[in-house]
C-alpha positions as CSV (number, residue, x, y, z in Angstrom):
1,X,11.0,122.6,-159.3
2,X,8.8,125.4,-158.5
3,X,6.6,127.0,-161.6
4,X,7.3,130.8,-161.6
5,X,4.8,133.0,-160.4
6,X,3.3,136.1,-162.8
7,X,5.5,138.9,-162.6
8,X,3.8,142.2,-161.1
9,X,5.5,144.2,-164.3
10,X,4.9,143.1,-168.0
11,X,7.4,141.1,-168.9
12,X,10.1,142.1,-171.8
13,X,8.4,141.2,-175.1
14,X,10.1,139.1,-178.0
15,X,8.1,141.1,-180.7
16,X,10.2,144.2,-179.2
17,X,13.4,142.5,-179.5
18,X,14.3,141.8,-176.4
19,X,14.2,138.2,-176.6
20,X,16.3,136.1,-173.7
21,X,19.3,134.3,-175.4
22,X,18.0,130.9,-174.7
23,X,14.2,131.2,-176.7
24,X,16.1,133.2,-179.3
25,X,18.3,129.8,-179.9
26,X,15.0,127.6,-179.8
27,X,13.0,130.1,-181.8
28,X,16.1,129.6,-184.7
29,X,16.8,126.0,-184.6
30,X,13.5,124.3,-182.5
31,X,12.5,121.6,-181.9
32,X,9.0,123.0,-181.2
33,X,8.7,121.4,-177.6
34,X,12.3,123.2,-176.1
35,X,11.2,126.5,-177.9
36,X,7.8,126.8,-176.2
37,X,8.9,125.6,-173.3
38,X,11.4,128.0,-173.6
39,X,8.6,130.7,-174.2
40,X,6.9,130.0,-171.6
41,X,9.7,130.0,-169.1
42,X,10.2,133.3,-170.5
43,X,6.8,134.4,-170.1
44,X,7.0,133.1,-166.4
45,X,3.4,131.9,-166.8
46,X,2.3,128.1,-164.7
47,X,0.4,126.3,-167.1
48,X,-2.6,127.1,-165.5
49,X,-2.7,130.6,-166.8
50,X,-1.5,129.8,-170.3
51,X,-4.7,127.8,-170.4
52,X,-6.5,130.6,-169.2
53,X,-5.5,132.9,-171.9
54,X,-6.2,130.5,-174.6
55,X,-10.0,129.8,-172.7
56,X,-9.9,133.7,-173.9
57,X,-9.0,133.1,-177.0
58,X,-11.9,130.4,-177.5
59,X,-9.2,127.4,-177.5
60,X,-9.7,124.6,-175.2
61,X,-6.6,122.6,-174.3
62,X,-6.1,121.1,-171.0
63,X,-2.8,121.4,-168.3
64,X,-1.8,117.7,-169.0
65,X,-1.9,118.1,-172.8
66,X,0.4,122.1,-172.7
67,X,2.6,120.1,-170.5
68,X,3.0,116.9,-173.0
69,X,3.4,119.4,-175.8
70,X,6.3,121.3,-174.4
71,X,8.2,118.0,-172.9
72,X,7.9,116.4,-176.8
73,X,6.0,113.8,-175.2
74,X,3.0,115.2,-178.0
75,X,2.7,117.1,-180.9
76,X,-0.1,119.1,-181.3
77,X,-1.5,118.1,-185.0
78,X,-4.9,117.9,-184.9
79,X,-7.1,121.1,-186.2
80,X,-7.8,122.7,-182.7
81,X,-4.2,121.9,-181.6
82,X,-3.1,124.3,-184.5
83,X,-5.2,126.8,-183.7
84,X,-4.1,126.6,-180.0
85,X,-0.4,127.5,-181.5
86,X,-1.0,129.8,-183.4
87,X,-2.9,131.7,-180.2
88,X,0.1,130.6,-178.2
89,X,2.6,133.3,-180.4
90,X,0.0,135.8,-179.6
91,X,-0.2,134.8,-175.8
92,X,3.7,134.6,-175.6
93,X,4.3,137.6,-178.1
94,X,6.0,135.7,-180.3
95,X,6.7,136.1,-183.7
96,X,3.7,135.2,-186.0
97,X,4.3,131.7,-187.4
98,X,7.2,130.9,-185.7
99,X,5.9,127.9,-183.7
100,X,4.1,126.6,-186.5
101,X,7.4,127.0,-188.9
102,X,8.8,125.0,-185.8
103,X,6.3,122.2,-186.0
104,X,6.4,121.8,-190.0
105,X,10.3,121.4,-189.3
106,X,8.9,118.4,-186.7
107,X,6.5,116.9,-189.2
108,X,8.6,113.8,-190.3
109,X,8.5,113.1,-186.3
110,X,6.0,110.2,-185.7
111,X,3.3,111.3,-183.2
112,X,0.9,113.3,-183.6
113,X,-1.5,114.2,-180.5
114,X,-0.3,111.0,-178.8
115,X,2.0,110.0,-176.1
116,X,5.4,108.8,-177.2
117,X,8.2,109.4,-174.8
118,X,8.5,109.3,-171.1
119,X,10.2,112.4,-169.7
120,X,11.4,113.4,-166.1
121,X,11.6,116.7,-167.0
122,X,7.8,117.1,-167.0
123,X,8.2,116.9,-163.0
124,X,9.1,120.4,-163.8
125,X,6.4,121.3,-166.0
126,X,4.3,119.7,-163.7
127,X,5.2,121.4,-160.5
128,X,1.6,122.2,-159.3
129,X,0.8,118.4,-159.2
130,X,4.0,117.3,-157.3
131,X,3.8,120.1,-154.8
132,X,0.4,119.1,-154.3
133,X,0.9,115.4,-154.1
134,X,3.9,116.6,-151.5
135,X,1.5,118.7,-149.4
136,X,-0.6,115.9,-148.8
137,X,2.3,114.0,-147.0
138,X,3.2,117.2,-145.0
139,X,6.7,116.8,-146.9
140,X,8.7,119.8,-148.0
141,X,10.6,119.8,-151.5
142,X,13.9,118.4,-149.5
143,X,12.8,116.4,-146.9
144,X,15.6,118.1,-144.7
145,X,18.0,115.4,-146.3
146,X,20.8,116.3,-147.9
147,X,22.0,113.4,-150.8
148,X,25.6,112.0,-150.1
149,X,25.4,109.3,-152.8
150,X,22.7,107.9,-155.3
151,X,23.6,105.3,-157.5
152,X,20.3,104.3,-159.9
153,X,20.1,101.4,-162.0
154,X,16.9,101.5,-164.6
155,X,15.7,98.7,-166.3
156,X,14.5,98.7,-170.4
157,X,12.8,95.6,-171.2
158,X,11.9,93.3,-174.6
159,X,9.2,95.6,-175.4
160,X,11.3,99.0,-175.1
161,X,9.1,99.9,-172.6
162,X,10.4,100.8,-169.0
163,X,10.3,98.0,-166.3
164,X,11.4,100.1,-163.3
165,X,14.3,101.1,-161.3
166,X,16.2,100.5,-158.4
167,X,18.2,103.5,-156.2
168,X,21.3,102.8,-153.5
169,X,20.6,106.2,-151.7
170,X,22.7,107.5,-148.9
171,X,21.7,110.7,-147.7
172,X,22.8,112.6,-144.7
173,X,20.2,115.2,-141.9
174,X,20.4,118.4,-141.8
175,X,18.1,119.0,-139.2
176,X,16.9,116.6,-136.2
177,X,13.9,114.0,-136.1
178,X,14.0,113.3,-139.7
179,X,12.7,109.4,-140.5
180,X,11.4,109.3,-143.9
181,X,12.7,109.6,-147.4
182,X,9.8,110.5,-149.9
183,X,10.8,109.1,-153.7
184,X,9.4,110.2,-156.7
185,X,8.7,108.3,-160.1
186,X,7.1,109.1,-163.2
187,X,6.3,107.2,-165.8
188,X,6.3,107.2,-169.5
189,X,3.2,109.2,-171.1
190,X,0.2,107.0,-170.7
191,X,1.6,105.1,-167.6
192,X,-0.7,103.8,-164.6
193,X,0.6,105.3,-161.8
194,X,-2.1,103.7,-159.9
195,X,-0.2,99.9,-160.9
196,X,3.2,101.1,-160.4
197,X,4.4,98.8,-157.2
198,X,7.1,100.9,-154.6
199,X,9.6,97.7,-153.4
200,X,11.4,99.3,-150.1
201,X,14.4,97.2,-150.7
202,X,16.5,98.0,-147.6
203,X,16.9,99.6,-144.4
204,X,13.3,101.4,-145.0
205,X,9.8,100.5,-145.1
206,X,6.7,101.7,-147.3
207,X,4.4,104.0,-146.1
208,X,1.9,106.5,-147.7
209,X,1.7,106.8,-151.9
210,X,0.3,109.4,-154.0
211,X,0.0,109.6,-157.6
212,X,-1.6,111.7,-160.1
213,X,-3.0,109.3,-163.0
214,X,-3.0,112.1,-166.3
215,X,0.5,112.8,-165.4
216,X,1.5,109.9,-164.1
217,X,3.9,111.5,-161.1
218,X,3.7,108.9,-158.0
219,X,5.3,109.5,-154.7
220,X,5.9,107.5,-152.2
221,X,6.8,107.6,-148.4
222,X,9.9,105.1,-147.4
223,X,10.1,105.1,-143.7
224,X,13.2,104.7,-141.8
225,X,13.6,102.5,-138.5
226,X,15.3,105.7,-136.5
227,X,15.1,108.9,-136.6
228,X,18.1,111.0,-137.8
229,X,20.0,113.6,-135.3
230,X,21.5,116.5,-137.6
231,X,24.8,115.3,-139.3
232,X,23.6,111.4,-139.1
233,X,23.3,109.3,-142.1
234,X,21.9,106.4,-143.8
235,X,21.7,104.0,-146.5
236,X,19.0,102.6,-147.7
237,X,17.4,100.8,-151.1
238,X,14.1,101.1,-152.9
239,X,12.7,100.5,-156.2
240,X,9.6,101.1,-158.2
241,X,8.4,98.2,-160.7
242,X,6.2,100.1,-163.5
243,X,6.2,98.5,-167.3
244,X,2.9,100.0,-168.0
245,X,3.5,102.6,-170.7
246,X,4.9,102.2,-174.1
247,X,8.1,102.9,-175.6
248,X,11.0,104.7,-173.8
249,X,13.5,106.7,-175.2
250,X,15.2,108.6,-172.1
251,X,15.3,108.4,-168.7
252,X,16.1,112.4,-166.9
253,X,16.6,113.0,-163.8
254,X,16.2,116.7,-162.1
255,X,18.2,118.1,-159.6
256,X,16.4,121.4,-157.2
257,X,19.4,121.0,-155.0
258,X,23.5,120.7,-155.2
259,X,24.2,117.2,-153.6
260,X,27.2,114.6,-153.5
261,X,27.8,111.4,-156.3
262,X,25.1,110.3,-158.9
263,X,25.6,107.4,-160.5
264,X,22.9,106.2,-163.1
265,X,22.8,103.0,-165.8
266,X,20.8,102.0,-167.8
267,X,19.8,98.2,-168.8
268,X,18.3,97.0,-172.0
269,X,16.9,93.8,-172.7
270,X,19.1,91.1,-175.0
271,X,16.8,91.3,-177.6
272,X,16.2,95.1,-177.4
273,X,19.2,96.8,-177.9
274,X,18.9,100.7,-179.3
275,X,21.3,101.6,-182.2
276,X,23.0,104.4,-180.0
277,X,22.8,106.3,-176.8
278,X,24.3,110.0,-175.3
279,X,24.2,111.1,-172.2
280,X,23.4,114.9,-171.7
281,X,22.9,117.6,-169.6
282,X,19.9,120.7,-169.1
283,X,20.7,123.8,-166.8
284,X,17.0,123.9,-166.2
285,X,13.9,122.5,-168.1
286,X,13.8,125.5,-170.3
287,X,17.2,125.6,-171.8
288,X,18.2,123.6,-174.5
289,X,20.5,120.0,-173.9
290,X,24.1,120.4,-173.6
291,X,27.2,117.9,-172.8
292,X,25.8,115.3,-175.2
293,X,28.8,112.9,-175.4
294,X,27.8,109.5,-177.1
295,X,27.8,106.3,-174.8
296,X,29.1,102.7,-175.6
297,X,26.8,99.7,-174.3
298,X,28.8,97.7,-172.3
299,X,28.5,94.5,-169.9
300,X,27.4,92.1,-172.8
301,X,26.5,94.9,-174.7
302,X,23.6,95.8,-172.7
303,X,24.1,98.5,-170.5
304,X,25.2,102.4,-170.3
305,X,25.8,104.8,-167.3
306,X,27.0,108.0,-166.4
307,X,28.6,109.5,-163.1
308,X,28.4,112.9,-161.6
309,X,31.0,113.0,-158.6
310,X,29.3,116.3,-157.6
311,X,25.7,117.0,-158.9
312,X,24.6,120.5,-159.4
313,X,20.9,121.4,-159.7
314,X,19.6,121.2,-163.2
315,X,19.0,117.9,-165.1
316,X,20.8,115.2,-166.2
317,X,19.7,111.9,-168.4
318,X,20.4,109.7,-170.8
319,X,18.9,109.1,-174.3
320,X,18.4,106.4,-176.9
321,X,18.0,105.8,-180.2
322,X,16.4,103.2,-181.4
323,X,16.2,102.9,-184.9
């Protein structure tokens, strides 16, 4: 979940040809969100300096919005938006007009410069704001817990917007004293953070939370009653209760590390039922989604899930449709 850091060499350039296998696919066939993400990724520049360059380039568009743009939570429309684009093919030597060709392709997509879709994968994306909000609680990326089982139940309510989720999480210590867990939620675009409630459900206990509001990434300190011995594990339950953002479309979850079972389903209100859902996998937030097999609502009709008996890092999600 790391951004990579600036390579000491100039990178291959796509102008010469040389253009990795995954941003050629996205370049060809889009949308515009996976192919700058994509070029970007190639690129190995942190948002931070793609904002830089286009300061250079007398364009003004802020971290939050370059992340939004390239996790399709936005599309940039407006006047200045453009013009940011088109200097983003020169920043990432890309072909002239080829992220504008994508976004005329996109145009039919409702949206505009406005949040639309929650996204997990921006955790990615936004990897300076969770290692920061990390930092602050003195906790490293993997907590020195390794994940045994995690079965995830999230909640779609009347409104399509997302209520919140549960997690059964057994996890197991792979070093001594460890007597935390710290969770991480994020919210549709345009979520507060800030109202999101963190229920410690079971055999853990609240303590500090974070959150970043433009991004809306929380996390959130779940405190065991003992601390682990390497090898020891436990079970415990936690939720977060959000509903504060609009309509949801997906919920993704990312992976940094290999681990044991994940389960994940996904409820929808009675009266809110999408038209038809897939489930889906990512190798990493720049490559395109693969494994889409098309999921049946079940239980009344109301729910879908998906099971990965041995989870690899990358990300995995499910999506709906609902018109």
């Amino acid at each position: 979940m790391r951004h990579a850091t600036s390579p000491t060499h100039s990178p291959a350039s796509p102008r010469a040809g040389l253009v990795p296998a995954e941003l050629a696919s996205a370049l060809r066939s889009g949308p515009f969100h996976v192919a700058l993400r994509a070029a970007i990724a190639a690129r190995r520049l942190p948002l931070q300096r793609v904002r830089h360059h286009l300061a250079r380039h007398g364009v003004s568009v802020g971290v939050t919005s370059l992340s939004y743009w390239q996790q399709g939570a936005r599309r940039p429309q407006r006047a200045e938006s453009l013009r940011a684009v088109r200097a983003l093919e020169e920043i990432l030597d890309l072909p002239d007009e080829s992220l504008i060709r994508l976004l005329a392709q996109d145009e039919e997509r409702p949206g505009g410069d406005r949040p639309t879709a929650r996204s997990y994968r921006s955790l990615v994306e936004a990897a300076d704001i969770l290692q920061g909000l990390l930092a602050d609680l003195g906790s490293p990326l993997d907590g020195g817990l390794h994940t045994v089982g995690h079965h995830e139940r999230v909640r779609i309510g009347a409104d399509r917007e997302l209520l919140g989720r549960d997690s059964e999480h057994i996890v197991r210590a792979h070093r001594d004293g460890i007597d935390r867990y710290v969770a991480i939620h994020h919210g549709d675009p345009g979520c507060v953070p800030e109202r999101t409630r963190v229920l410690a459900l079971e055999n853990c206990r609240t303590g500090r939370v974070r959150w970043h509001h433009d991004t809306g990434v929380l996390v959130a300190e779940l405190l065991f009653d003992t601390r682990l011995r390497t090898g020891d594990t436990h079970m415990f339950r936690y939720g977060f209760e959000d509903g504060t953002a609009g309509v949801s479309t997906e919920y993704v979850r990312g992976f940094s590390f290999a681990g044991g079972q994940y389960a994940l389903q996904v409820s929808f209100a009675a009266d809110a039922l999408p038209v038809r859902c897939h489930r889906f996998t990512q190798q990493s937030a720049a490559a395109p989604r693969a494994g889409r097999d098309e999921l049946t609502l079940s239980g009344s009709h109301r729910s879908v899930h998906l099971v990965e008996p041995q989870v690899r890092a990358g990300i995995v999600g499910i999506e709906w449709d609902w018109d």
